[in-house]
Structure formats: structure tokens, C-alpha cells
N, C-alpha and C positions, 0 to 999 in steps of 0.2 A: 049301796056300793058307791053310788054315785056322790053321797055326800061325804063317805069318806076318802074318797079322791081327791076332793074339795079341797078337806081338810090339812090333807096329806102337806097338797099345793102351795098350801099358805103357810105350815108350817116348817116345811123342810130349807127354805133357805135361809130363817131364822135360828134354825136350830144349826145349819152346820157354821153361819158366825158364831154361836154359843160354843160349839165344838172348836172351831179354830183360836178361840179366843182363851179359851181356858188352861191353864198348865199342863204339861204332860208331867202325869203322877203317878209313882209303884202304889202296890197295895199297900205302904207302910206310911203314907202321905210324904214321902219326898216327891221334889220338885224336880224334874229336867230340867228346866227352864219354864221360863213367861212369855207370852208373845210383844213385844216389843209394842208392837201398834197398837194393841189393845187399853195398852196406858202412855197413848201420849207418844211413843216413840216412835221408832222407824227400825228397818229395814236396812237402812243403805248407809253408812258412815260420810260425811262431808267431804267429800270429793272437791268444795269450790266452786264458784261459777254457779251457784244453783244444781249442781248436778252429785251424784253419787256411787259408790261402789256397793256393791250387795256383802253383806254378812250370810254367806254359804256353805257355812261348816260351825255347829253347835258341838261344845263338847259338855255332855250334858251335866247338869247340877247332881245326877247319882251316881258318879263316875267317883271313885274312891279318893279320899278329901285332899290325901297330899299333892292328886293330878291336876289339881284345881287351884294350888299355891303358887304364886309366880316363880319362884326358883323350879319348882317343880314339872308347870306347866313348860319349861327351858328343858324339862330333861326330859318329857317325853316325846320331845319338838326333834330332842336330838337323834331318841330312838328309831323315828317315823325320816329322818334324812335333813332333819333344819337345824339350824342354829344364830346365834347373834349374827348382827351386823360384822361386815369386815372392821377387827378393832376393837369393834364397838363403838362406831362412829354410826351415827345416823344421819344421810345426806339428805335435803328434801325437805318439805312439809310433815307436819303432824297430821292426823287427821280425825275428828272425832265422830263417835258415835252417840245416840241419844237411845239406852237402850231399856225406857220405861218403867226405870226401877226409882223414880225421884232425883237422880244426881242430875237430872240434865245433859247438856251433852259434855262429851269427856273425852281425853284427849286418847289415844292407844294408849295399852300398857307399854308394850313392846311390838316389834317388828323382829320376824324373823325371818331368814332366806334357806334355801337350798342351799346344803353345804358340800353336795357332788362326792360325800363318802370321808369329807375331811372336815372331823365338826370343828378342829381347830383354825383353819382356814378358807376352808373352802370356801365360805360367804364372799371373800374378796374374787372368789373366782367367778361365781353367781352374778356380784355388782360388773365385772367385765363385760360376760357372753349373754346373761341376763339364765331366766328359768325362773321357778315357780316362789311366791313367798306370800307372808300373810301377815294379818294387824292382828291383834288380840282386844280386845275388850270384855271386862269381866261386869257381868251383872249381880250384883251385890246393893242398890240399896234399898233404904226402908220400907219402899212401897210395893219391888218386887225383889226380895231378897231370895233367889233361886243357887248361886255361885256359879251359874253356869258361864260357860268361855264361850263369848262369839269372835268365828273367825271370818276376816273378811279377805278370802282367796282370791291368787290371781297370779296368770304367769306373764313374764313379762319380757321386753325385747332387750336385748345389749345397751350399755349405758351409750354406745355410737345413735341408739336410735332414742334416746332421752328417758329409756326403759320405760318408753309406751305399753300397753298391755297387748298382748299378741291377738291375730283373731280371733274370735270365740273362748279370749284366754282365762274371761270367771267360768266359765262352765270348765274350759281344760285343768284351770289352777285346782278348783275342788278336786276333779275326780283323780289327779294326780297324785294329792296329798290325802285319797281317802286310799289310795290305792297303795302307796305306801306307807299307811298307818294300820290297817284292819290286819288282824291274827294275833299272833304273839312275837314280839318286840322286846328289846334289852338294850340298856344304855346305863353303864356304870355300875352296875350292879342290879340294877331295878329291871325286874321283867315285867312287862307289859300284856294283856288283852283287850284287844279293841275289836266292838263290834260297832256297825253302821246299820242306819235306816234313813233311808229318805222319806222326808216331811212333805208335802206341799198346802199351798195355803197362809204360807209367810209372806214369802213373796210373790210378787205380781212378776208371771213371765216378758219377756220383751225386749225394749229399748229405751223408754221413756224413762228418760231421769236418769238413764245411765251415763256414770262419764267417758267417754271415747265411742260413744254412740254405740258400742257394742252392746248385741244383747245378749241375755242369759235367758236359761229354760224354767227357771222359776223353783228350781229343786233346791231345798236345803238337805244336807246330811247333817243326822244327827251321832253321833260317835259316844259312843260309852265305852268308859277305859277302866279297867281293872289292876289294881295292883299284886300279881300273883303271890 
């Protein structure tokens, strides 16, 4: 008994990096996704200054294919209450991510805002009083080619306050937009199901590295969307 305690001891913190490290995969070998850190990447998209914003919302690689196309991923952004930029202007920096698929790092796809119920407008209403929005980054290349969406949430203050990130606004941004994305959704025709689970083990809980010194609790959602 005693030397399989031993054993146990030595093995288990090895094995659960083996476990964090490896894809999440259905019985048919599809891929949810990669873990970013495991090859070379990260976690947290270029914030500047050395510092970072966390990727805390996966939309997984077995999520049905057209949700995962960029027009696509636009309309079920609009079902769950987001949409373009007011315009379609984007004011601000780019920001990239490195998400261990070989590309290096890369700029967002897209940005998208709370559109307060008017996907026609309301983003200009968003960029005013401020509210929730997020980056996209699609992991696609050769080294970890999963398609899955990473999003990097966050809610944020009125453009009077430079649209800082509110307190505890990564933990709020997620659970906002998991909150209205999960069940069944319609936007143009397309009806929608989405289920969530929270991952941990991606990210490191805290404050270190984060930009605005805020911390987050270290939880990703991972989101699988169906197209009914």
C-alpha cells in the first residue's frame, strides 16, 4: 500500500499536465480545441506593455461547421445579443493572440459589441454607455488545426472612462455572454443550441499578467453550438 501511494504521488501531477495538455475529443476524434500553452502559445491575447487579457470563452471545434465561419460566427454573435462595430468602424488598437496552432501571433478576426437588442445599431450605443464585448480568434493552423473560436471577453466602462474594463469585468464579460448564449437562440433564420462547460487548467487564476491589474478566477467556458 505504501508503495503504491508512492507511486500514485509521483505520478499524478504528471499525468494531470498530460490531461490538460491534450485536446478535448468526441468518440469520433474530433477536436474542441488545442491548449494553446501546450504548443508554444498562450492564454492571454497582447494587451501591450507586457501585459494581457485572458481568452475565456472557447467556442468549440465540434460546434457545427458553418458556426465557426466568419460570416457565420457574426450571426450567432447576433443571436446571443452582439454585433459589429458601430459602422463598422473600429476605434483603438488590434490585439493579437498566439494560439499554438503554428501562425504565431495574429491579429483578431473581429470585434464585436453588445448591441442592447438593436443588432442594427446598437453597438454605437455600446461604444457610448460602454457593456460587454469580445475579440475572436480562430485557431486554424497546421500544427494545431482544431477550428475552434477563442474568445477573449470583457465588459467595459463608457467611452467617458476610455472604456477601461469594469471591476471584475473578465470574469463578468464571460459569464454575461455565456449567459446569454446557452439554450436555444435564432437570428435570421438560423436557430441555435448552445451548451457550456467550464474548463479549468488553461488559465492560471489571479492577477499576474493581467492588463488593468484586474483579476480573473481562472475559468474558461467552453460553448458548443448547434445548428438546429
Amino acid at each position: 500500500m505504501q508503495l503504491t501511494n508512492t507511486l500514485l504521488g509521483f505520478v499524478m501531477p504528471y499525468l494531470q499536465f498530460i490531461l490538460v495538455s491534450l485536446p478535448w475529443m468526441n468518440k469520433q476524434g474530433g477536436v474542441a480545441y488545442y491548449n494553446p500553452t501546450a504548443r508554444g502559445g498562450s492564454m492571454l491575447i497582447n494587451a501591450g506593455d507586457g501585459y494581457g487579457e485572458p481568452m475565456n470563452v472557447i467556442i468549440s471545434g465540434l460546434s457545427s461547421p458553418a458556426v465557426l465561419t466568419y460570416k457565420g460566427a457574426i450571426n450567432y454573435a447576433r443571436a446571443a445579443g452582439f454585433s459589429e462595430e458601430c459602422f463598422g468602424l473600429h476605434l483603438g488598437g488590434y490585439m493579437s493572440a498566439d494560439l499554438g496552432d503554428g501562425n504565431g501571433w495574429v491579429n483578431q478576426t473581429i470585434e464585436l459589441r453588445q448591441d442592447y437588442g438593436n443588432a442594427g445599431g446598437g453597438t454605437c450605443f455600446e461604444s457610448l454607455v460602454g457593456g460587454n464585448h469580445f475579440r475572436i480568434y480562430r485557431q486554424n493552423g497546421t500544427a494545431a488545426d482544431s477550428g475552434a473560436l477563442f474568445l477573449a471577453v470583457s465588459r467595459e466602462e463608457p467611452v467617458s472612462d476610455h472604456h477601461a474594463i469594469v471591476p471584475n469585468g473578465y470574469n463578468i464579460g464571460r459569464d454575461q455572454l455565456v449567459s446569454a448564449a446557452v439554450g436555444k437562440k435564432k437570428f435570421h433564420g438560423v436557430k441555435y443550441t448552445t451548451t457550456a462547460q467550464n474548463v479549468t487548467g488553461l488559465l492560471a487564476a489571479g492577477v499576474d499578467g493581467i492588463n488593468h491589474g484586474i483579476a480573473q478566477d481562472g475559468i474558461v467556458t467552453l460553448l458548443t453550438v448547434t445548428i438546429d
